[in-house]
DSSP file (Angstrom, degrees, kcal/mol; ACC not computed):
  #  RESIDUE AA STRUCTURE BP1 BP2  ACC     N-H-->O    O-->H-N    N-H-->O    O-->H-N    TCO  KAPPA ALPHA  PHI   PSI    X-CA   Y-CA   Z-CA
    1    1 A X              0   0    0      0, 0.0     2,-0.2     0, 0.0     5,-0.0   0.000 360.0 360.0 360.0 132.9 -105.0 -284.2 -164.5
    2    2 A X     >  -     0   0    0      1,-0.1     4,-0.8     5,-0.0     5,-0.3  -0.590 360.0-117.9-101.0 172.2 -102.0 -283.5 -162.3
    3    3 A X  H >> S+     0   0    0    145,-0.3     4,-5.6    -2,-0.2     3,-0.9   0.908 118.2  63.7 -58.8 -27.2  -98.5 -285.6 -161.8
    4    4 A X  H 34 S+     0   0    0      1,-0.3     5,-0.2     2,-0.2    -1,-0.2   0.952  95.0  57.3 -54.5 -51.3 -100.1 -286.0 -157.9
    5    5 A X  H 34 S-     0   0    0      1,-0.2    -1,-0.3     3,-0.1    -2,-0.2   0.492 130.6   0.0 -67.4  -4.0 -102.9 -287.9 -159.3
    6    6 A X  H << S+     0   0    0     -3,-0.9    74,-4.0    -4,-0.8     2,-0.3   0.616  97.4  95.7-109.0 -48.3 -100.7 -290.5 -160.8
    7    7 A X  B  <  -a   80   0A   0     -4,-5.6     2,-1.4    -5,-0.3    74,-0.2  -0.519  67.8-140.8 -85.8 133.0  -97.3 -290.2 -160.4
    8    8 A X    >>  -     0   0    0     72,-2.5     4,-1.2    -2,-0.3     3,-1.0  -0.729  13.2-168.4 -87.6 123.1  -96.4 -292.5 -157.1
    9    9 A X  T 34 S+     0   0    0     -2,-1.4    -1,-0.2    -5,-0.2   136,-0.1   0.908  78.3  67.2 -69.2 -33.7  -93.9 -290.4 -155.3
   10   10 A X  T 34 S+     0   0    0      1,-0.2    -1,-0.2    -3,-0.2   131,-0.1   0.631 100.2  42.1 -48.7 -28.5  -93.2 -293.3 -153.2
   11   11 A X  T <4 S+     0   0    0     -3,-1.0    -1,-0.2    69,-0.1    -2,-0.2   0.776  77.4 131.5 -72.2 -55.3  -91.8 -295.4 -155.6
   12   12 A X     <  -     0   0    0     -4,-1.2     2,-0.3     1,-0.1    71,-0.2   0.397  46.1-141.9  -6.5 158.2  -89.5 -292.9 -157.5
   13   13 A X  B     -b   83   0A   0     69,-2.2    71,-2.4     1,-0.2     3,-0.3  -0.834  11.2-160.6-145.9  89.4  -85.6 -294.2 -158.1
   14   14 A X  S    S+     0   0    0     -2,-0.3     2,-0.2     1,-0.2    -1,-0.2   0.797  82.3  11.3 -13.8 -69.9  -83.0 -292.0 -157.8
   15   15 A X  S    S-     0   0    0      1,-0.2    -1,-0.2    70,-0.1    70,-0.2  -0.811  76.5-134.8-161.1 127.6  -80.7 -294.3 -159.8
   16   16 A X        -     0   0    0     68,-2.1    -1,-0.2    -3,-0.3    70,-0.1   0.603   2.7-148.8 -64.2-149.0  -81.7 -296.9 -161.3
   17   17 A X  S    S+     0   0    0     68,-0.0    -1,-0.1    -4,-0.0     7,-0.1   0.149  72.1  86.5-151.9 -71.5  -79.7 -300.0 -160.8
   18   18 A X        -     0   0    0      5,-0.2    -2,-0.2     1,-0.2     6,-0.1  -0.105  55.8-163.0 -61.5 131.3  -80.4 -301.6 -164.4
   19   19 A X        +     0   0    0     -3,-0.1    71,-0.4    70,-0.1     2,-0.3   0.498  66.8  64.2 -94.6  26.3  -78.3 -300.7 -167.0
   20   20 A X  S  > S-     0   0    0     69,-0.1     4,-2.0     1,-0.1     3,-0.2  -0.910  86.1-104.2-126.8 151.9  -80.6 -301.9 -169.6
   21   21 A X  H  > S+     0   0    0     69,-0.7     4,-3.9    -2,-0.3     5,-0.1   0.780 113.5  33.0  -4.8 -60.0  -83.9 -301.3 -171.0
   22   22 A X  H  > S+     0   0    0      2,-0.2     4,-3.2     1,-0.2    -1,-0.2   0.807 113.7  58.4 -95.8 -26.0  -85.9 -304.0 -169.7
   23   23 A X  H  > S+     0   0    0     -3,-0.2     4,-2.3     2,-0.2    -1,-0.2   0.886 102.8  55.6 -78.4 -34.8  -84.1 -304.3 -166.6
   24   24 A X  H  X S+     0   0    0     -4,-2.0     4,-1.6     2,-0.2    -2,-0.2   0.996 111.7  45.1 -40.2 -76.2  -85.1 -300.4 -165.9
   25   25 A X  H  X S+     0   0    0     -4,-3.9     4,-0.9     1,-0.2    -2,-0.2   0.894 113.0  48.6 -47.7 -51.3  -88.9 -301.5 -166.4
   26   26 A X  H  X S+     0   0    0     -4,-3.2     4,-1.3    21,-0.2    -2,-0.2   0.776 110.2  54.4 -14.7 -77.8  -88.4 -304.5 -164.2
   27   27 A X  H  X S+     0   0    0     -4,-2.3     4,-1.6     2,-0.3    -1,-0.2   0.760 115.6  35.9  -3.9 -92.3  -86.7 -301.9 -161.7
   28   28 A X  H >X>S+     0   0    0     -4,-1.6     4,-2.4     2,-0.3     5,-0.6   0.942 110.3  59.9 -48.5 -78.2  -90.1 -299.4 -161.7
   29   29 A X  H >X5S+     0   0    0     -4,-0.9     3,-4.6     1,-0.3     4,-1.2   0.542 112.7  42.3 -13.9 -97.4  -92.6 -302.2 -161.8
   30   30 A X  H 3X5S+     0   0    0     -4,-1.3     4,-1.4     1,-0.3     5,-0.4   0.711 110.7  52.3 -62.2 -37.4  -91.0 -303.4 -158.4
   31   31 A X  H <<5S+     0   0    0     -4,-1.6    -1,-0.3    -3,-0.5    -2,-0.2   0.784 109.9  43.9 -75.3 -13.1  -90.7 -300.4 -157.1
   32   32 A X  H <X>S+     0   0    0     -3,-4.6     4,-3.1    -4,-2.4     5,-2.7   0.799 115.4  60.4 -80.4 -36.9  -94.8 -299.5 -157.8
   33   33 A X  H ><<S+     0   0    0     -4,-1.2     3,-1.3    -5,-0.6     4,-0.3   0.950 108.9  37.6 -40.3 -78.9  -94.8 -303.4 -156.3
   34   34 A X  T 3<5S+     0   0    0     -4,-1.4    -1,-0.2     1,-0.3    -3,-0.1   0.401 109.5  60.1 -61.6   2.2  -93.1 -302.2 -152.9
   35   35 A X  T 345S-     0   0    0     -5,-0.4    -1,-0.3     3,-0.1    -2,-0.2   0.870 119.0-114.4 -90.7 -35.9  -95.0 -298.9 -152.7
   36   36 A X  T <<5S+     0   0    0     -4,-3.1    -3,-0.2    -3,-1.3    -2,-0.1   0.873  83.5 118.5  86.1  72.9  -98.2 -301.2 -152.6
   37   37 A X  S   <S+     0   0    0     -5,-2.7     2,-0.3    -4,-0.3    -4,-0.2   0.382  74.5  26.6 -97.2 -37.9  -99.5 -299.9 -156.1
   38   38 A X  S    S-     0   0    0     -6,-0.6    -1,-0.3    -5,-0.3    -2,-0.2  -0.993  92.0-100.0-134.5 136.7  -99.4 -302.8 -157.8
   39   39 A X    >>  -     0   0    0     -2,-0.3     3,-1.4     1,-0.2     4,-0.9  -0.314  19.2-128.3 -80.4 159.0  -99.6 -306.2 -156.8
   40   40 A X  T >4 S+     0   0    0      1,-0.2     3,-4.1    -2,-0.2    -1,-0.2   0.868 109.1  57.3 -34.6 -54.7  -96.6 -308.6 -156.3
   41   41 A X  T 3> S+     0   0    0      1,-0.3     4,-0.9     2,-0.1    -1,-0.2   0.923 106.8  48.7 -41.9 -39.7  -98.6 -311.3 -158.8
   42   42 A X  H <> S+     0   0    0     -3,-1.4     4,-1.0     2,-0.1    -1,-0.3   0.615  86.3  87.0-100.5  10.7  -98.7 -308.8 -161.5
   43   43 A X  H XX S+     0   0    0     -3,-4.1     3,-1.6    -4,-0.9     4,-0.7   0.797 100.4  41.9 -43.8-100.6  -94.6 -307.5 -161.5
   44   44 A X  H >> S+     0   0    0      1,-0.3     4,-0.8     2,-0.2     3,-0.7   0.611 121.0  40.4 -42.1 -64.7  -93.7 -310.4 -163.9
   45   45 A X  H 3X S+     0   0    0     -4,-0.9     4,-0.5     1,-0.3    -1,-0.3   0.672 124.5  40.8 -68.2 -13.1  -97.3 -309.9 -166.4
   46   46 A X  H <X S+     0   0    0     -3,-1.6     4,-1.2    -4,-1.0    -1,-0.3   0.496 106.0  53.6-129.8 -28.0  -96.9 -306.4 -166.3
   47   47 A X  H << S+     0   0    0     -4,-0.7   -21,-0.2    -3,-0.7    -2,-0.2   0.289 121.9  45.5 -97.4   3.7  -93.1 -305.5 -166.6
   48   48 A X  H  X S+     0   0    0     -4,-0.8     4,-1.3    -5,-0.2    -2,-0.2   0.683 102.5  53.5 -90.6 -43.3  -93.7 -307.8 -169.8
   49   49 A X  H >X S+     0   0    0     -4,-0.5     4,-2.9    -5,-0.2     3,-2.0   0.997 115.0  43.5 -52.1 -82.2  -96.5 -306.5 -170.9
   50   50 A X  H 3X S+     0   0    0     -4,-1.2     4,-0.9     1,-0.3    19,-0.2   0.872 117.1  48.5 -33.8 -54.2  -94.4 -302.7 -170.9
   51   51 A X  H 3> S+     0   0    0      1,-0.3     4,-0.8     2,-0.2    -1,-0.3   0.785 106.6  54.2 -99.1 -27.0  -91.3 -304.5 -172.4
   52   52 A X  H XX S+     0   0    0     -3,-2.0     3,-1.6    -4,-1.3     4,-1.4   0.955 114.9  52.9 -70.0 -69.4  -93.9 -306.3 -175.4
   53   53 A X  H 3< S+     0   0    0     -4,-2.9    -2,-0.2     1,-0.3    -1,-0.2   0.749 103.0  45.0  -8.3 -75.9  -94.7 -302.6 -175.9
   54   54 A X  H 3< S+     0   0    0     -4,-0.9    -1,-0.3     2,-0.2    -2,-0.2   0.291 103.8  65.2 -82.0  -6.5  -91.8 -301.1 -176.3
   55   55 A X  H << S+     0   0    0     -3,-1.6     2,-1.4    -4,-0.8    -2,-0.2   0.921 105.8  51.4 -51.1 -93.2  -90.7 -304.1 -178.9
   56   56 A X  S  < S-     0   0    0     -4,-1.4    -2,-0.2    -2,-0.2    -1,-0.2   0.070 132.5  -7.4 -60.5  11.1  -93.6 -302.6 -181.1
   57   57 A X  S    S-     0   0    0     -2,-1.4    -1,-0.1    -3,-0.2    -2,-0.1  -0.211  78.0 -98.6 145.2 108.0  -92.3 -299.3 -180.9
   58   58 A X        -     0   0    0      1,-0.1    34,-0.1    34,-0.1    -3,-0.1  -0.125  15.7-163.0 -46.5 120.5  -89.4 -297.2 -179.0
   59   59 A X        +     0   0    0     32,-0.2     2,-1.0    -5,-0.1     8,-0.2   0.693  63.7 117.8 -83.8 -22.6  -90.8 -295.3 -175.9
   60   60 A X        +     0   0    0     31,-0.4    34,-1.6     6,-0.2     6,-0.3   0.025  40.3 172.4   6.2  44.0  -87.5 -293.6 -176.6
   61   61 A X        -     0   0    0     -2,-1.0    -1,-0.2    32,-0.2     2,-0.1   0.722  42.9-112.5 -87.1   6.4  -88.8 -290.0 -177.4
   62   62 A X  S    S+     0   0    0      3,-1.1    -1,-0.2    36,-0.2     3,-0.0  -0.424  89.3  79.8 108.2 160.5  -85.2 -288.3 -177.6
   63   63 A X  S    S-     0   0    0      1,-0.2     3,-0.1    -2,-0.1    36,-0.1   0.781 126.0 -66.5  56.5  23.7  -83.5 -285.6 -175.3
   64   64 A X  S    S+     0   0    0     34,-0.4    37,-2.4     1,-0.3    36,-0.9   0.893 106.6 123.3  49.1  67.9  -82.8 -288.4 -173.0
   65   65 A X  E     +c  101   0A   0     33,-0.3    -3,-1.1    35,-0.2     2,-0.3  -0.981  31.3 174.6-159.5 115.6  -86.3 -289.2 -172.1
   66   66 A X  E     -c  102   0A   0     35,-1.8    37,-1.4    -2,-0.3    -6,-0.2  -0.970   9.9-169.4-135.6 169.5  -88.1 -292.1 -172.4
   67   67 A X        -     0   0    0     -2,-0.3    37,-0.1    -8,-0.2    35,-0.1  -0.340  18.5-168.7-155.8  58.7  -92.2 -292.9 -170.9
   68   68 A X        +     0   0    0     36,-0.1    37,-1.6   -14,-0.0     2,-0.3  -0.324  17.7 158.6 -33.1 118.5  -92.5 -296.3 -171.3
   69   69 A X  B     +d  105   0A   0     35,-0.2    37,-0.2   -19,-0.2     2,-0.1  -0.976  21.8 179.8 178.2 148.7  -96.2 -297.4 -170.8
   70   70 A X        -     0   0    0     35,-0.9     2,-0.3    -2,-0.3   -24,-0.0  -0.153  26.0-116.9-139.1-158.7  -98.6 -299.8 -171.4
   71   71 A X        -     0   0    0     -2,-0.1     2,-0.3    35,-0.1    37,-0.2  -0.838  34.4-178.4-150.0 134.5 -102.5 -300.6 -170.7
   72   72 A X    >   -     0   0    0     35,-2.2     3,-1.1    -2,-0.3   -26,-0.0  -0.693  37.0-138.3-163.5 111.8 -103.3 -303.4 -168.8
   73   73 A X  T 3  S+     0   0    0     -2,-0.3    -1,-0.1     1,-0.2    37,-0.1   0.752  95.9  64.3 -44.2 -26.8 -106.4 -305.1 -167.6
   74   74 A X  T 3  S+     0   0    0     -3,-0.1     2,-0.3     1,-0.1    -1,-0.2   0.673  86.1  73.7 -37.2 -43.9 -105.0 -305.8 -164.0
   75   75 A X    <   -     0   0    0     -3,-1.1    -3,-0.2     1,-0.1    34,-0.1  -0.818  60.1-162.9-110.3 113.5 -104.6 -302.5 -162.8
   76   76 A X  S    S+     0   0    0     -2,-0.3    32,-0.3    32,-0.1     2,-0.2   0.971  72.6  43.5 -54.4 -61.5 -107.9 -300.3 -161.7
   77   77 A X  S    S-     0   0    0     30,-0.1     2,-0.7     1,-0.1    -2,-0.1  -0.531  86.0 -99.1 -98.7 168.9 -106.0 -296.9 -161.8
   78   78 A X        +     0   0    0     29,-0.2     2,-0.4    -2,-0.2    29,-0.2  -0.706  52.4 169.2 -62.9  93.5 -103.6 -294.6 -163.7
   79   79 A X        +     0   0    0     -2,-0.7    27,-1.1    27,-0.3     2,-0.4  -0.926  14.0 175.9-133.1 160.4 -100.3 -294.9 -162.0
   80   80 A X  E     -aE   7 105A   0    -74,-4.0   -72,-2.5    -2,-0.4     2,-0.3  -0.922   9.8-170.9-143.9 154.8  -96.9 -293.9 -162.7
   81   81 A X  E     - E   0 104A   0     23,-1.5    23,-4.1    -2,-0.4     2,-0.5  -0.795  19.6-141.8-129.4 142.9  -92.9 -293.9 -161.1
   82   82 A X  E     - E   0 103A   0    -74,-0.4   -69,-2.2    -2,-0.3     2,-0.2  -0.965  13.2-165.8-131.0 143.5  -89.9 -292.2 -162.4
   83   83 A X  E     -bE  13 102A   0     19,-3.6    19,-2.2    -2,-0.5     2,-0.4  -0.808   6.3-157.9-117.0 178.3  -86.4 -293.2 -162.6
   84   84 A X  E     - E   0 101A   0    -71,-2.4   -68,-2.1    -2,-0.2     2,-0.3  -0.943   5.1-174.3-140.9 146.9  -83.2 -291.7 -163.2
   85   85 A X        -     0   0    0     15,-2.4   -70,-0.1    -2,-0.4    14,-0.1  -0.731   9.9-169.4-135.2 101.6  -80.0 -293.2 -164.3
   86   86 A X  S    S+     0   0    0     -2,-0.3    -1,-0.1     1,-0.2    14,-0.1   0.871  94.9  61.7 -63.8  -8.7  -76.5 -291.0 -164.5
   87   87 A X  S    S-     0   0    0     13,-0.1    -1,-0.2    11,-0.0    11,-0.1   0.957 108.9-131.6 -94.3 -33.0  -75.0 -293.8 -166.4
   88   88 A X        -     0   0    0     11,-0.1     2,-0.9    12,-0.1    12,-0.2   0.249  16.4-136.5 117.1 127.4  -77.7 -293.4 -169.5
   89   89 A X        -     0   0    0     10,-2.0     2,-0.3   -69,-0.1   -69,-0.1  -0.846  19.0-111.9-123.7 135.5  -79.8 -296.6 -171.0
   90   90 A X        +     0   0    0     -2,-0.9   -69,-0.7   -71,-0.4     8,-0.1  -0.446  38.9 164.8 -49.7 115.2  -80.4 -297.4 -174.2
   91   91 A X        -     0   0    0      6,-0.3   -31,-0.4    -2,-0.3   -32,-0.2   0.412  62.5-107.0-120.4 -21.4  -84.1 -297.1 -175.3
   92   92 A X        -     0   0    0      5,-0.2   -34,-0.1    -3,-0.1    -2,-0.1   0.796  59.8-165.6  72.6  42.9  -83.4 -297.1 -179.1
   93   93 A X        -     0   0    0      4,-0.3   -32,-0.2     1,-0.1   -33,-0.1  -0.005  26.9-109.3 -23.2 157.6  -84.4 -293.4 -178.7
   94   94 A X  S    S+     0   0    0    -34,-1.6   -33,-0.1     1,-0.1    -1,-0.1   0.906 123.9  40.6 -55.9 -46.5  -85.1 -291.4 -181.5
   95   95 A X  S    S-     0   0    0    -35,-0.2    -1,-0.1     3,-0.1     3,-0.1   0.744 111.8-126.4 -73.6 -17.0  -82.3 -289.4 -181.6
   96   96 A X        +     0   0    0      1,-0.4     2,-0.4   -36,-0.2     3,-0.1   0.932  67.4 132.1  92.0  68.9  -80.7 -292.7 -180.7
   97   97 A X        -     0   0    0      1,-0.2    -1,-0.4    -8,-0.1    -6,-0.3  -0.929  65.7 -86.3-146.9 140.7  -78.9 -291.0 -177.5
   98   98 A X        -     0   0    0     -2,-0.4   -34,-0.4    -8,-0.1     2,-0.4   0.378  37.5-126.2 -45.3-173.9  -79.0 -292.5 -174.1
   99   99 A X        +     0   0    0    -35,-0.2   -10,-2.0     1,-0.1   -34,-0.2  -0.833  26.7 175.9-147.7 127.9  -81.9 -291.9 -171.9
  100  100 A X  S    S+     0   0    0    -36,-0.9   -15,-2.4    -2,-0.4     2,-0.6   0.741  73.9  49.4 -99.9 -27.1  -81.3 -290.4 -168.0
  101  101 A X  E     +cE  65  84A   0    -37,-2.4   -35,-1.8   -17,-0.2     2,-0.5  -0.764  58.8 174.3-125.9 117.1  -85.0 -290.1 -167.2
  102  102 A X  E     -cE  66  83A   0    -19,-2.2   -19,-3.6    -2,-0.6     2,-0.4  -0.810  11.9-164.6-126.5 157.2  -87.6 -292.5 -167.6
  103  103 A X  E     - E   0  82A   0    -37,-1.4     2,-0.7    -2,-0.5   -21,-0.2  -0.954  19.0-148.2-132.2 104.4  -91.1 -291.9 -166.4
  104  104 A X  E     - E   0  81A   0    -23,-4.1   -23,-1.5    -2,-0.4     2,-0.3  -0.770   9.2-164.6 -86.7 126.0  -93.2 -295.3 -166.3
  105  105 A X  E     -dE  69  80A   0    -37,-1.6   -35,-0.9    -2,-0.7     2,-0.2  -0.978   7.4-174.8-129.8 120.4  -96.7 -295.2 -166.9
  106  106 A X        +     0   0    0    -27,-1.1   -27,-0.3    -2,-0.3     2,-0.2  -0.610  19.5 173.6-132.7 138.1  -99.6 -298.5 -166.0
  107  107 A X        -     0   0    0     -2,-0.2   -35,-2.2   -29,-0.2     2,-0.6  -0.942  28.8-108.2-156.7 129.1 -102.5 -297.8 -167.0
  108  108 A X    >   -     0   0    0    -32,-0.3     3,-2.3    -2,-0.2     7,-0.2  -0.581  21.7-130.4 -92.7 147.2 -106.1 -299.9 -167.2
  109  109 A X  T 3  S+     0   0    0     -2,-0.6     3,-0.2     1,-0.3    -1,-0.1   0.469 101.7  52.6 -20.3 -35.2 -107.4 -301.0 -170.2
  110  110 A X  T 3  S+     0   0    0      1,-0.2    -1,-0.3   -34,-0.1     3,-0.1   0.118  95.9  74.9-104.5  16.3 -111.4 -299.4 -169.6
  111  111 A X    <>  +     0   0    0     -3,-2.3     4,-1.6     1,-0.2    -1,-0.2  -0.277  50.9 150.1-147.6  52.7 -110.0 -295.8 -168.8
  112  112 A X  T  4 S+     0   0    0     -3,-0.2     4,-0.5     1,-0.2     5,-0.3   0.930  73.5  60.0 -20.7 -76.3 -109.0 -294.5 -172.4
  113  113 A X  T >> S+     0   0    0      2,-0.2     3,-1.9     1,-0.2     4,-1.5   0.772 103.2  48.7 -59.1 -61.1 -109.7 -291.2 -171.3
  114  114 A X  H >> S+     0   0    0      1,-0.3     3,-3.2     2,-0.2     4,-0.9   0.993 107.4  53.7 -31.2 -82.0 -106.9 -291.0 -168.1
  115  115 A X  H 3X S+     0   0    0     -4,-1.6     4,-0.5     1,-0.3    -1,-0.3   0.536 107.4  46.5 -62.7   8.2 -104.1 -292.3 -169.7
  116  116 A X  H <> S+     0   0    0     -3,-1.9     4,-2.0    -4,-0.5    -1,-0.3   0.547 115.1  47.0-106.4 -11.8 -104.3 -289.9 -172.4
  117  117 A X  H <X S+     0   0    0     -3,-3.2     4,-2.7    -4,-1.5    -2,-0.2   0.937 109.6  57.8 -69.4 -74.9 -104.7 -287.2 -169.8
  118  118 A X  H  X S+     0   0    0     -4,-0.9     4,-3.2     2,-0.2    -3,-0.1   0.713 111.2  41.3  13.6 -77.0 -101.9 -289.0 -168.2
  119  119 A X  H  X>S+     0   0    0     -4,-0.5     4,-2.0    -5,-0.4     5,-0.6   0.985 110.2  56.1 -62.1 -69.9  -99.7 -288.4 -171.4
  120  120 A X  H  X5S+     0   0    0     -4,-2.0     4,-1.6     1,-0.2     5,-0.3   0.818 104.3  50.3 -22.0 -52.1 -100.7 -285.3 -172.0
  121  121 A X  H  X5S+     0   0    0     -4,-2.7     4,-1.1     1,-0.3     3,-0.5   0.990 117.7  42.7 -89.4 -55.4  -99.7 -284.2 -168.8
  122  122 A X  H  X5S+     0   0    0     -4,-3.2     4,-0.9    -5,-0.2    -1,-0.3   0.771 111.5  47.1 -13.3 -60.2  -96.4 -285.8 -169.3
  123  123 A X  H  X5S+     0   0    0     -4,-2.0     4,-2.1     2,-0.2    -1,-0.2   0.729 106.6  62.5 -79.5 -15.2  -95.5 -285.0 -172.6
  124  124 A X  H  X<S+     0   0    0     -4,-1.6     4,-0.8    -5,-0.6    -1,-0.2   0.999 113.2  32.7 -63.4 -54.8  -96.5 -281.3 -172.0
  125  125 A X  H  < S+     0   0    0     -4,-1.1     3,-0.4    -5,-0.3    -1,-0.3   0.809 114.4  61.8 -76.9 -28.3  -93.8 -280.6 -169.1
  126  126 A X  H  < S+     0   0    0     -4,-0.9     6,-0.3     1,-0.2    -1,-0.2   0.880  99.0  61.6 -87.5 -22.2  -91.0 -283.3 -171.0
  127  127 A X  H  < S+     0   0    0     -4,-2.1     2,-0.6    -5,-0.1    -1,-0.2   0.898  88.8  80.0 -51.9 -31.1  -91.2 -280.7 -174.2
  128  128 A X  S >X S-     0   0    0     -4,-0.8     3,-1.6    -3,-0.4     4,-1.5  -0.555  76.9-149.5 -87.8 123.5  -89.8 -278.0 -172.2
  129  129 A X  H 3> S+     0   0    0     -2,-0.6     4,-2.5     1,-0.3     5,-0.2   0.892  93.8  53.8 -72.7 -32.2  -86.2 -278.3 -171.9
  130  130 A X  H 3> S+     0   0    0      2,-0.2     4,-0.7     1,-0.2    -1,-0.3   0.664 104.5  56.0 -81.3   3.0  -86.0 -276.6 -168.3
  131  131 A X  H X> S+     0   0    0     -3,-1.6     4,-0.9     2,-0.2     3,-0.8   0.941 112.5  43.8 -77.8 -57.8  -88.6 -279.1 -167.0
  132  132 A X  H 3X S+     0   0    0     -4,-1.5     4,-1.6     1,-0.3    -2,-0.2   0.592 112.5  54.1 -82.4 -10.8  -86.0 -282.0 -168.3
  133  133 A X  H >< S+     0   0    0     -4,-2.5     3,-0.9    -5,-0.3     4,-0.4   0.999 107.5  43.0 -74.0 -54.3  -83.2 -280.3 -167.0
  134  134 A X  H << S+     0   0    0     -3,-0.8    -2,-0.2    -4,-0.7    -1,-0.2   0.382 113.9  55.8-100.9 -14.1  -84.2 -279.8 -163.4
  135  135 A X  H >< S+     0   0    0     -4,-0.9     3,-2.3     2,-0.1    -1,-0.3   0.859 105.8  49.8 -76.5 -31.5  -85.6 -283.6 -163.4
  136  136 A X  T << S+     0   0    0     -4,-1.6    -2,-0.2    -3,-0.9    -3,-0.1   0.687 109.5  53.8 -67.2 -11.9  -82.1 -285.0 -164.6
  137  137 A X  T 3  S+     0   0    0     -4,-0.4    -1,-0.3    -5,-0.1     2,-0.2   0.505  84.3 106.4-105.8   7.7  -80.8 -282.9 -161.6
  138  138 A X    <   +     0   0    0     -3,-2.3     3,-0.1     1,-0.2    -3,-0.0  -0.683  36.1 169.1 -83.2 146.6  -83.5 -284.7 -158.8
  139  139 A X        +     0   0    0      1,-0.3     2,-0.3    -2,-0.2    -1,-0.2   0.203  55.7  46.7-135.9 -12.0  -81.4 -286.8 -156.9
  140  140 A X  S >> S-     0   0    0   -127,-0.1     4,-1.5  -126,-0.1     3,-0.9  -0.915  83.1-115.9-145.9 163.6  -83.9 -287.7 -154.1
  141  141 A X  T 34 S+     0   0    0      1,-0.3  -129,-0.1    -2,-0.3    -3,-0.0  -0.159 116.2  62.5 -89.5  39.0  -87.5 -288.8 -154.1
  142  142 A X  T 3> S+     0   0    0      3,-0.1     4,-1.3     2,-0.0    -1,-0.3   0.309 107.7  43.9-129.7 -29.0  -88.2 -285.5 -152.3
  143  143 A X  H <> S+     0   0    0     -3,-0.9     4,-2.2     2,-0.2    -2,-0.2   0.970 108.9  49.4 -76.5 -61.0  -87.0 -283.7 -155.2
  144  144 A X  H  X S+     0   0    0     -4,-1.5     4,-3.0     2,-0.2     5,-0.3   0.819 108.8  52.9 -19.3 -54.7  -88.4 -285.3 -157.5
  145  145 A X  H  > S+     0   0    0      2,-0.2     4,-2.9     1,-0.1     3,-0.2   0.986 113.5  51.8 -57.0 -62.5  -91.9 -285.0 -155.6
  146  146 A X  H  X S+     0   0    0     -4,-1.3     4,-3.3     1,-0.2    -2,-0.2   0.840 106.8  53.5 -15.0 -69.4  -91.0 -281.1 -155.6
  147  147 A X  H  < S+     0   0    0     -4,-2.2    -1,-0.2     2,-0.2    -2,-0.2   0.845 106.3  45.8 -18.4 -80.9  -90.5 -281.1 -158.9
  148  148 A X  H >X S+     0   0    0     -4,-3.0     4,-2.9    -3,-0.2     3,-0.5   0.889 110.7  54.9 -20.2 -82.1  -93.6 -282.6 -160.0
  149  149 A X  H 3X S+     0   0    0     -4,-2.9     4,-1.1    -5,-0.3     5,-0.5   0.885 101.9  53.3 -38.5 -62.7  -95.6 -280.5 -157.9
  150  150 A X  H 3< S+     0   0    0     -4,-3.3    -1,-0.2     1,-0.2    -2,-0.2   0.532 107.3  58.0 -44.7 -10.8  -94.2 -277.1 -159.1
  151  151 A X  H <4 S+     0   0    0     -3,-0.5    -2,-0.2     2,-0.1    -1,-0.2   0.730 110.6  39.5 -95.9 -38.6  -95.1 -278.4 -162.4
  152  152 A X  H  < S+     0   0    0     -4,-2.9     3,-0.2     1,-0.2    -2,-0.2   0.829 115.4  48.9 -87.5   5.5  -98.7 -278.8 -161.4
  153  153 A X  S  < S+     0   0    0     -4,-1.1     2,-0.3     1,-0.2    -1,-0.2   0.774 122.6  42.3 -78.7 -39.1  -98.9 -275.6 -159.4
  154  154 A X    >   +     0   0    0     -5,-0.5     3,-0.7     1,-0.2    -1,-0.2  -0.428  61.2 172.0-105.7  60.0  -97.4 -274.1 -162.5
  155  155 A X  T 3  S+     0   0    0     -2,-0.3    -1,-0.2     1,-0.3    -2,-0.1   0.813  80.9  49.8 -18.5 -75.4  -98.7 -275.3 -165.4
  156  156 A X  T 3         0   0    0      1,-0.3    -1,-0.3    -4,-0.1    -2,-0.1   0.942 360.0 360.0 -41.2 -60.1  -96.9 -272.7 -167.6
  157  157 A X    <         0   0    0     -3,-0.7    -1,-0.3    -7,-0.1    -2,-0.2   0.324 360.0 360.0 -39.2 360.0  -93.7 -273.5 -166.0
């Protein structure tokens, strides 16, 4: 699986608005809303659902990186937005350090097998410290999209 097949470029947020946790998922959720990914009805059940989630366990993973993300019968496909925040939001991280890039991932419920491709293909590129540098430095949802891409052109990279 590549970032194409998921990630909605349309959505992406530069910087984020929310300085908080929950207000970030809000944030993405609407922004998957206004790409016409998700529908309006299911912002509210679904940026709850993520936030219900992340109670049970910090998406947090460290290095200022978080990939909030949830399962949810509403939604037919695997899709996912990233945002960025210079000011940094509290995720309860591991290292317990802000987090500048968070990568949202909606996912349905019958399609185990995606969303762990999904992840995979996430977590693979967030390990690598020159991936996470050169996302903290996208500043436009044309960079970001760039980004992405080179990652799936380049696998290694």
């Amino acid at each position: 699986m590549k970032f194409e097949d998921f990630v909605c470029f349309g959505a992406t947020i530069p910087e984020l608005e929310a300085k908080d946790r929950d207000g970030a998922i809000g944030e993405l959720v609407g922004a998957l809303v206004q790409a016409g990914r998700l529908p309006a009805e299911l912002a509210e059940p679904v940026a709850q659902a993520v936030i219900k989630r992340e109670n049970e366990a910090s998406t947090g993973m460290g290095k200022g990186v978080a990939v909030p993300h949830v399962k949810h019968e509403a939604v037919t496909d695997v899709v996912g937005v990233v945002g960025q925040s210079s000011v940094g939001i509290d995720f309860a991280a591991l290292d317990e350090q802000p987090v500048y890039s968070v990568l949202l991932l909606i996912s349905p419920i019958d399609n185990s097998d995606a969303h762990l491709q999904a992840m995979e293909k996430i977590f693979k590129h967030l390990q690598k410290e020159k991936f996470r540098k050169f996302l903290r430095q996208c500043q436009t949802p044309e960079a970001f999209e760039d980004l992405l891409r080179e990652a799936d052109e380049n696998p290694s990279w």
